[in-house]
C-alpha positions in Angstrom: -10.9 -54.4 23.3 -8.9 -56.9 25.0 -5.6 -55.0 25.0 -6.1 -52.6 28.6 -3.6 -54.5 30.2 -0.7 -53.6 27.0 -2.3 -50.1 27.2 -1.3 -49.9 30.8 1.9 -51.6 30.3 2.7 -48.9 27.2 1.6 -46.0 29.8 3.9 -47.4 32.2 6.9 -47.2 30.6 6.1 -44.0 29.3 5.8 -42.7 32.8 9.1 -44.4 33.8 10.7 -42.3 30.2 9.3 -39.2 31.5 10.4 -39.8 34.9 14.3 -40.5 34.3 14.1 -37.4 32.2 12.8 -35.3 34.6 15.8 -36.3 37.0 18.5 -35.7 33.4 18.9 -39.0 32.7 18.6 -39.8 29.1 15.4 -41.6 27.9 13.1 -42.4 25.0 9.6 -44.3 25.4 9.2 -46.1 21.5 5.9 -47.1 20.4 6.4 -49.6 18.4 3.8 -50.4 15.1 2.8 -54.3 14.6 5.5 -56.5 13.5 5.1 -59.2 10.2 4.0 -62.5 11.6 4.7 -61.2 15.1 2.9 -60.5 18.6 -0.4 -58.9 19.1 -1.1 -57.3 16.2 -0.2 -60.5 13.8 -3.9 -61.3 13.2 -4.9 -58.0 12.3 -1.5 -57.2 10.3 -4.0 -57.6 7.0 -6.6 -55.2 8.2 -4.5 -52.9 9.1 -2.9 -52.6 6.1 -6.1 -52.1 4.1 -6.2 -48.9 6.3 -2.8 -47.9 5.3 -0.9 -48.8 8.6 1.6 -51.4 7.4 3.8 -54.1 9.4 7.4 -53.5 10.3 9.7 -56.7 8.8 12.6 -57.5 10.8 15.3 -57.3 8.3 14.3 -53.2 8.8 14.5 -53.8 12.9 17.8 -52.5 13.4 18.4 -49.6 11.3 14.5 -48.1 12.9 15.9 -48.9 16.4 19.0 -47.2 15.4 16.8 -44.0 14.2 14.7 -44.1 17.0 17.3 -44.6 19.7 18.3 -41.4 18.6 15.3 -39.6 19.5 13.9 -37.5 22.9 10.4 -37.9 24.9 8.1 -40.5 23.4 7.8 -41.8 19.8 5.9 -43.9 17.7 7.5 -46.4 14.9 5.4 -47.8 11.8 4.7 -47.7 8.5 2.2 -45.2 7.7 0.3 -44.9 4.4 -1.1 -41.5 5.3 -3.8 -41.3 2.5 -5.1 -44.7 2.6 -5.0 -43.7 6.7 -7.5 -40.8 6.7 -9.6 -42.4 3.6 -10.4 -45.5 5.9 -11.7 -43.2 8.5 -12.1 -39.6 7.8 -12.1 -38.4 11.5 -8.9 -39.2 12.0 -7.8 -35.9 10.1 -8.7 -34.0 12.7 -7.1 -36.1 16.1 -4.6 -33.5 17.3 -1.7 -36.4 17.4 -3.0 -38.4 14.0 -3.4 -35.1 12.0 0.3 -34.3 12.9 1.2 -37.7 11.6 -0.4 -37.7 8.6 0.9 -33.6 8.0 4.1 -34.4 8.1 5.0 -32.9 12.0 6.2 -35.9 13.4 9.2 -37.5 11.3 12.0 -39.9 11.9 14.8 -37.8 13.7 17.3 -38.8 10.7 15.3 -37.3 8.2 17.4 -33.6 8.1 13.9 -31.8 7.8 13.7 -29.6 10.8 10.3 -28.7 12.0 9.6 -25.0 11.0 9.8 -26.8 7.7 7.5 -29.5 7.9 5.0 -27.1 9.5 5.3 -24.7 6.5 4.4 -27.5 4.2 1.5 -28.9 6.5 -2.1 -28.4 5.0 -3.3 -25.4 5.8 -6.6 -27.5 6.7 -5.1 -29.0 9.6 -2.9 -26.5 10.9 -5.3 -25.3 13.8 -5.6 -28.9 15.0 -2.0 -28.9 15.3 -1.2 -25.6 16.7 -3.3 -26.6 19.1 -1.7 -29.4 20.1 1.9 -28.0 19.6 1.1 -25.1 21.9 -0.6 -27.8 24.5 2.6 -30.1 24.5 5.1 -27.3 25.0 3.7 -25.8 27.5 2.9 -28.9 29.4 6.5 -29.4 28.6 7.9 -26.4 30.3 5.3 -26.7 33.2 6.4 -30.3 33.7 3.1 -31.6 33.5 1.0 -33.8 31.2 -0.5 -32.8 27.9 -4.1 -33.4 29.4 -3.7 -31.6 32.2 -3.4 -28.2 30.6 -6.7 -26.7 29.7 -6.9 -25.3 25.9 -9.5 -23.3 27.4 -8.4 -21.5 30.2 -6.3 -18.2 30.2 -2.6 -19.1 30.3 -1.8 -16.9 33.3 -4.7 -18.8 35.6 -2.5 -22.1 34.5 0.0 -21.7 37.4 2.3 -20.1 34.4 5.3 -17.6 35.0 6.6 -14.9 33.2 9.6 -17.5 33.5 8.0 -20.3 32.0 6.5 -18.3 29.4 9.8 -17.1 28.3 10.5 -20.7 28.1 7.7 -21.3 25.8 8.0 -18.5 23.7 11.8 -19.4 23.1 10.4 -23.0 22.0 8.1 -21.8 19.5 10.6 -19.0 17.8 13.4 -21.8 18.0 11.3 -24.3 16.2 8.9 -23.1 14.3 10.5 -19.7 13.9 7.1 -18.2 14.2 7.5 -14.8 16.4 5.5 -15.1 19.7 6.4 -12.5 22.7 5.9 -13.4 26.7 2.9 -10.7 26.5 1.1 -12.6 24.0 1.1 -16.2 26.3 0.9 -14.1 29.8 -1.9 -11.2 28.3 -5.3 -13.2 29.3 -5.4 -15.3 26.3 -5.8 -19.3 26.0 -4.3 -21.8 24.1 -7.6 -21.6 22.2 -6.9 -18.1 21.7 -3.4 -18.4 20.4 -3.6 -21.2 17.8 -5.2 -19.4 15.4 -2.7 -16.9 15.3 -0.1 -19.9 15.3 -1.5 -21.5 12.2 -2.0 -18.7 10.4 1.7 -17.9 10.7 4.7 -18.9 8.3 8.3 -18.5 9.4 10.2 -15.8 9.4 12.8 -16.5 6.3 15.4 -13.7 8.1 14.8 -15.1 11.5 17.2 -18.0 11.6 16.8 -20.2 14.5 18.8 -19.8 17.7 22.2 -21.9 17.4 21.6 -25.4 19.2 24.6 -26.8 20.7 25.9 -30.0 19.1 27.4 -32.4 21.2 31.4 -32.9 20.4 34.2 -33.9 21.8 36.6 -32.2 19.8 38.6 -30.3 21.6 36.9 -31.2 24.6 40.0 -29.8 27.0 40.9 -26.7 24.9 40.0 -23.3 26.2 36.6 -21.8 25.7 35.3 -18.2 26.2 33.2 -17.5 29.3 29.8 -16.8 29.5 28.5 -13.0 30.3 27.4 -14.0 33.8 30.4 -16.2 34.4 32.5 -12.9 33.5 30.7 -10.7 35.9 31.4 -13.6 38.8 34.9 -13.5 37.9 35.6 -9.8 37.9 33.9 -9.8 41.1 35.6 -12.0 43.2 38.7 -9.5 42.6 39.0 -6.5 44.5 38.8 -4.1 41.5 35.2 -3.0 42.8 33.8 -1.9 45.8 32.2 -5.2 48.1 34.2 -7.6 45.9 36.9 -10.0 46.7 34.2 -12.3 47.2 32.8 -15.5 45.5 29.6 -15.9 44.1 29.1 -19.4 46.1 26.7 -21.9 47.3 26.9 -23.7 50.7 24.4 -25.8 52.4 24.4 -29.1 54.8 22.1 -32.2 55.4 22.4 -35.0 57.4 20.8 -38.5 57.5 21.2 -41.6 59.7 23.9 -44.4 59.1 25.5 -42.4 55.9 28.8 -43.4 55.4 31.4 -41.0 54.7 33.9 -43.3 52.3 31.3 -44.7 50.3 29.9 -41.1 49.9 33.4 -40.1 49.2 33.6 -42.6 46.4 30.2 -41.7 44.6 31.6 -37.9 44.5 34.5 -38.9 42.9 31.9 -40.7 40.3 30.2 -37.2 39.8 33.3 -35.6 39.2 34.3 -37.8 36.7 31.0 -37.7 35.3 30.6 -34.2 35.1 33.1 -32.3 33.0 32.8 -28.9 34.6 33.4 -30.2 38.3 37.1 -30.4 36.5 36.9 -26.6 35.2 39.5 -23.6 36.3 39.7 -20.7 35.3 42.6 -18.8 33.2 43.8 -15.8 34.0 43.4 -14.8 30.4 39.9 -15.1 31.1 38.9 -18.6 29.7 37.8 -21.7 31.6 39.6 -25.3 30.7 37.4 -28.8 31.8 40.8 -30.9 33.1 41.1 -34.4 31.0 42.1 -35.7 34.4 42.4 -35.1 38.4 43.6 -36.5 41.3 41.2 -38.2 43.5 39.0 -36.0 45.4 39.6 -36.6 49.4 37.0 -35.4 51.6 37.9 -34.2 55.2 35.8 -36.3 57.1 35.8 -35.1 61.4 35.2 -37.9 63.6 32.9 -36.2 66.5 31.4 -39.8 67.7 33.8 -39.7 71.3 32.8 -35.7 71.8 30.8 -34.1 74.5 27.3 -32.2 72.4 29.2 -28.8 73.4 32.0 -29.5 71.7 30.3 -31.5 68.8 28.3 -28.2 68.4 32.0 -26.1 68.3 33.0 -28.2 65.9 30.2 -28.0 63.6 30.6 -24.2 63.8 34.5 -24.3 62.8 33.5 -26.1 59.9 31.0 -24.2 58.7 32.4 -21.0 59.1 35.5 -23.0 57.2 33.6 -23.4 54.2 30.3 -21.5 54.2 32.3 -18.1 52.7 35.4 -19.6 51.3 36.5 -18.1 48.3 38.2 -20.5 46.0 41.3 -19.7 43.8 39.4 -20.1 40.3 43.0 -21.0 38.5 43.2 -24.2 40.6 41.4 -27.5 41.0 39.1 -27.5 42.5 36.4 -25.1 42.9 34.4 -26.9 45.4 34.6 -28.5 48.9 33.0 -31.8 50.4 33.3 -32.6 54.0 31.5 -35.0 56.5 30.9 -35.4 60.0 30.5 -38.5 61.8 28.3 -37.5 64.8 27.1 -39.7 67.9 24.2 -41.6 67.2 25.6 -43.3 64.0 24.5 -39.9 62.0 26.6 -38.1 60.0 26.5 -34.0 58.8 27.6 -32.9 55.2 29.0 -29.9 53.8 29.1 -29.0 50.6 30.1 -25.6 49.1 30.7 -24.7 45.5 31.5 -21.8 43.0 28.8 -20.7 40.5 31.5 -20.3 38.0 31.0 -23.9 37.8 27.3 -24.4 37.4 23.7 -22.8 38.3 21.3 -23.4 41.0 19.4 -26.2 39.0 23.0 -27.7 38.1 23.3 -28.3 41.8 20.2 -30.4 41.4 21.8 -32.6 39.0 24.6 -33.2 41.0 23.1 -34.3 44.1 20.5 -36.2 42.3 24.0 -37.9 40.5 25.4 -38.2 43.4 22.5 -40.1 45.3 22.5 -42.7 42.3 26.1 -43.5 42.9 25.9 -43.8 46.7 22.6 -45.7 46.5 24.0 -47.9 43.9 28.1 -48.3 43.5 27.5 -50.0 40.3 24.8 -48.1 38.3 26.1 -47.2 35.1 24.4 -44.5 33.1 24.9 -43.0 30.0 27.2 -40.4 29.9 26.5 -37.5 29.8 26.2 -36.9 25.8 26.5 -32.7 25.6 29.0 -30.3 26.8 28.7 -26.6 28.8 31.9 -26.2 26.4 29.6 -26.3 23.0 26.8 -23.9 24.7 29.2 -21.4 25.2 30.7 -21.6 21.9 27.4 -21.5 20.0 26.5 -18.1 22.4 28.9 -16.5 19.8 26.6 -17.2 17.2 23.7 -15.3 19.2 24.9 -11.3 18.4 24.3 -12.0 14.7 20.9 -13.0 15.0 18.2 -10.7 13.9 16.2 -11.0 17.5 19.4 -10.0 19.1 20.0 -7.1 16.8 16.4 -5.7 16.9 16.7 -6.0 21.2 19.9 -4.5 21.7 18.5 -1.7 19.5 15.9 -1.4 21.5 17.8 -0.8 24.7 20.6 1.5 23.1 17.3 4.0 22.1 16.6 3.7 26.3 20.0 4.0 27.6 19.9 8.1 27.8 16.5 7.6 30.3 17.9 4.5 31.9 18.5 4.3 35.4 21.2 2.7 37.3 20.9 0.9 41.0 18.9 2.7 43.7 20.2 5.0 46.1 20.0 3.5 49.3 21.2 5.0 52.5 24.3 3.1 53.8 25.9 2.6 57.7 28.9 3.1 56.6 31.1 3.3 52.9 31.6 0.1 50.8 34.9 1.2 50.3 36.0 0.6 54.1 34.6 -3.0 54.2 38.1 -4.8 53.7 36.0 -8.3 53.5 32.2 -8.1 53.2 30.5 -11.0 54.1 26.6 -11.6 52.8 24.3 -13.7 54.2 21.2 -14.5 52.8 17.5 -13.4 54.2 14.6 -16.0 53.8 11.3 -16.6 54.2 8.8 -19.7 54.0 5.5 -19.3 53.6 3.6 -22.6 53.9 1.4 -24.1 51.7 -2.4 -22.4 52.5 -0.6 -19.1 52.6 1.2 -19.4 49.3 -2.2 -21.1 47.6 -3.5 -17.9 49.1 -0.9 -15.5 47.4 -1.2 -17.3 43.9 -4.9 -16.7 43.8 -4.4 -13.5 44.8 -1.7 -12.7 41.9 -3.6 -14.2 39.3 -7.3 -11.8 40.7 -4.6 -9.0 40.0 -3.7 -10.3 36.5 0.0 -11.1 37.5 2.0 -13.9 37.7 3.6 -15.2 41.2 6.9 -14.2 40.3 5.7 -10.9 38.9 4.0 -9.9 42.4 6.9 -10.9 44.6 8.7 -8.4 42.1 6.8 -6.2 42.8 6.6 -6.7 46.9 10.2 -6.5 46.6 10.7 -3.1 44.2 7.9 -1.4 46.3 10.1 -2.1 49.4 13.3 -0.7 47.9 11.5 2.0 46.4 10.8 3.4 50.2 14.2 2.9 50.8 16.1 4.5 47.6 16.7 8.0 47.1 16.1 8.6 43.4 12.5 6.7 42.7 13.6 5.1 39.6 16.4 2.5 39.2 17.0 -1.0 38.1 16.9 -4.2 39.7 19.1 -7.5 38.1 16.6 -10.3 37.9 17.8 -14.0 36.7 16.7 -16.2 34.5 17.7 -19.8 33.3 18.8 -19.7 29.9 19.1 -23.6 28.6 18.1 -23.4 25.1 15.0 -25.0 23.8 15.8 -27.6 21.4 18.9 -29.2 23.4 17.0 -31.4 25.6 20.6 -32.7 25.9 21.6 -30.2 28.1 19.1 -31.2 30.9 21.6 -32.9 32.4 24.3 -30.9 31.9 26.4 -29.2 35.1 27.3 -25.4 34.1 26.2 -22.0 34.4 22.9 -21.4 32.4 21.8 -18.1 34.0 21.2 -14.9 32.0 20.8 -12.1 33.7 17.7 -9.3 33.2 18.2 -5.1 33.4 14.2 -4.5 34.6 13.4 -1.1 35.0 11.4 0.6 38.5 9.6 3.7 38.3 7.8 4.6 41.8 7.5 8.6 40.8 3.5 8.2 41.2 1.8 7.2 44.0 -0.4 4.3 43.2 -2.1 1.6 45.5 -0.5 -1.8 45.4 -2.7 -3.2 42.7 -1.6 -0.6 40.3 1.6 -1.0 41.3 1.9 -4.9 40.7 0.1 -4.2 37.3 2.7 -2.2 36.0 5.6 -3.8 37.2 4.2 -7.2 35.2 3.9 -5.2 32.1 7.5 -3.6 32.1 8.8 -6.8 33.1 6.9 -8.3 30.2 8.8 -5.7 28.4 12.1 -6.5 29.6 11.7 -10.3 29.3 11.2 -9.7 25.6 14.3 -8.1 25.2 16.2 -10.2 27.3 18.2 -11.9 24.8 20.5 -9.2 25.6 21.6 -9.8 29.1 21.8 -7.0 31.8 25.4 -7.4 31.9 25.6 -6.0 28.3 23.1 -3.6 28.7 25.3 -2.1 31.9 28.0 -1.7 29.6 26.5 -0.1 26.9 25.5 2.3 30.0 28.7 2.4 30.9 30.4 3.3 27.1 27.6 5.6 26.7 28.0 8.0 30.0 
């Protein structure tokens, strides 16, 4: 009573934690517990600790704010006498958030105890309250949404969740709790409800190590690293050792705004670059990638259309975009991107940007124009930098063949690759092999909001997942087209590991790729057909620790 206002205040902040980390900035939201002969909670400091929740004395201050600064997401610092806690008020046990407390979940981040371990020694008691809880908050983690806003209650799949997201979640809960839990499990009809029990009743696996986390170093920061399997199969494609290569797997795209000024948004890239260590990647021709200590700085071309007729401003606008929009950039020389602006009439200005996925995914191009927006907006914002490295991620993938999961999935597919199928058949104008330069453009469609609400309800009536029936739209398509009726379609996936929270905001090339399997040989209606594409692709997620790009050369060893 009387405290609403500090309540909102707390709530606040939080907010603003969650928000910067949403956008990869680095934040923690800390709770703090009542202080000795300080602030609010000095009156009640001697009640308090009748219930077991002590007072924090200043000569402690700056070691906790040490151990806390070191933490993600939102905490909570105080002495807590856990016994004397639940004794004073017996419900408290039971509170999804206390019970964790008091079992030994939640612990300072310095204390070495990871948390497969501290939920191993939790009372077996208050284990379902907890798995509860720990299922809630990481999948309102991965959905980006507040714990109370997930219903325990309601099937997973009629949550808005993806066979995406669930792989998310499912890589969470193996990574730290080491407890086994497949995408079928989360996407198979069952709730949160449903699961937990399964959760608490389950000890880690002692042979299932957890996946290799990168640690954040700069040792060796400029030395060589290997690339990863995705970034190899962009490399060896942009040569012209395969049919349709000699291309580069590239994004382009432009915007323009009124009254943006070129040099000033010349200056904030330069800020990303040197923010951003894989901006300053090449490529070896021994087939590694480098992160330059140091380049020049980056000029944009900048075309001055202000004086020009619309005809030829429009010509001009063309030249540059067919400049940039399929270049293919030498990947052994700085650098492997281009920035260009356009001053047009009318004090607006057009921008180009174009850059190699060698260097980063689709959601790393997020976190560079977010990064670059916060340096134009503000010349003198100085954030944290950036505190992990793409070069540590791909180091630690080596780690990832020895892992039992690993072993067990690439076992899997080597038992399918005599049935496998390759690509489909599909009838061709003319050979590959006498296109000298192909060109690919990219075929899109928008549906607006009703009609996608529409679509979503209509997935989740079938017992699918979004994703999973636009898989299937797609495959059902091809398979009208291609001449053998099974065959495989490459899907993509991000692949930033659970438990680096780190790597949020961290520019390079998380994609894995997936080998899913299409077999149209029956005739089916389109609701059979969308049900069994979302269980093989359920399959195939589950085994998609090993990428399609290993599977295709297994395939390729084994024929």
């Amino acid at each position: 009573p009387g405290q609403s206002a500090y309540a909102a205040a707390n709530a606040a902040l939080d907010a603003l934690a969650e928000a910067r980390r949403a956008r990869g900035r680095p934040a923690v939201s800390i709770a703090w517990g009542p202080w000795a002969g300080e602030g609010l909670g000095a009156s009640s400091v001697d009640r308090l600790a009748r219930e077991g929740l002590g007072a924090i004395e200043r000569s402690v201050a700056p070691e906790l704010l040490d151990r806390a600064a070191g933490a993600r997401g939102s905490i909570a610092v105080f002495p807590l006498d856990a016994a004397r806690w639940t004794a004073a008020a017996p419900g408290r046990a039971s509170e999804p958030f206390l019970a964790g407390l008091v079992a030994g979940r939640v612990a300072a981040p310095a204390d070495g105890v990871d948390l497969a371990t501290r939920w191993a020694a939790a009372d077996p008691d208050l284990r379902l309250g907890l798995a509860t809880d720990y299922l809630r908050s990481v999948l309102a983690s991965v959905a980006g949404a507040p714990a109370s806003a997930v219903d325990v209650e309601r099937p997973i799949l009629r949550l808005g969740f993806d066979s995406m997201m669930a792989l998310q979640a499912r890589n969470r809960v193996q990574t730290e709790l080491g407890v086994a839990l497949t995408v079928r499990d989360l996407l198979g009809g069952a709730s949160i409800a449903e699961l937990a029990p399964r959760l608490a009743g389950a000890s880690p696996a002692p042979d299932r190590p957890a996946a290799p986390t990168p640690v954040a170093t700069s040792r060796d920061r400029f030395e060589p690293f290997p690339l990863t399997e995705t970034q190899e199969a962009y490399w060896v494609g942009r040569t012209e050792l395969y049919e349709l290569g000699g291309v580069g797997c590239h994004i382009y795209f432009e915007w323009g705004g009124d009254g943006l000024d070129p040099e000033r948004l010349e200056r904030a890239w330069r800020r990303v670059i040197e923010r951003h260590d894989m901006l300053r990647a090449v490529f070896e021709p021994s087939g590694r990638q480098r992160v330059l200590a140091a380049v020049e700085p980056y000029r944009m071309e900048i075309d001055d259309l202000r004086d020009l007729p619309p005809d030829e401003v429009e010509g001009k606008l063309l030249e540059r975009r067919e400049a940039m929009s399929h270049r293919v950039y030498p990947s052994d020389r700085w650098p492997l991107f281009g920035v260009a602006a356009a001053r047009l009439p009318g004090d607006r200005t057009r921008v180009f940007l174009g850059f190699d996925l060698l260097l980063g995914d689709v959601y790393s191009r997020q976190v560079l124009l977010t990064d670059w927006k916060r340096f134009y907006d503000d010349p003198d914002d100085r954030p944290e930098p950036v505190d992990a490295f793409f070069r540590d991620y791909c180091i630690s993938l080596s780690e990832r063949e020895s892992r039992l999961e690993y072993r067990e999935a690439l076992a899997r597919w080597r038992r399918r690759l005599p049935d496998l199928p390759a690509g489909p058949e599909l009838p061709l104008a003319r050979s590959p092999a006498s296109i000298g330069r192909p060109r690919f453009r990219r075929l899109a469609r928008r549906l607006d909001a009703p009609a996608w609400s529409r679509f979503v309800d209509r997935a989740a009536s079938l017992g699918v997942t979004p994703s999973a029936l636009l898989l299937a739209a797609f495959a059902r398509v091809v398979a009208a087209w291609s001449r053998t009726p099974r065959f495989a379609i490459v899907l993509t996936v991000f692949d930033r590991p659970p438990g680096a929270p780190a790597l949020e905001g961290v520019v390079g090339d998380f994609t894995r790729l997936v080998y899913h399997e299409v077999d149209a040989r029956e005739r089916t209606t389109f609701a059979e057909w969308a049900g069994r594409i979302a269980a093989r692709l359920l399959v195939d997620l589950e085994d998609s620790e090993v990428s399609a790009v290993r599977v295709l050369r297994e395939m390729a060893q084994e024929r």
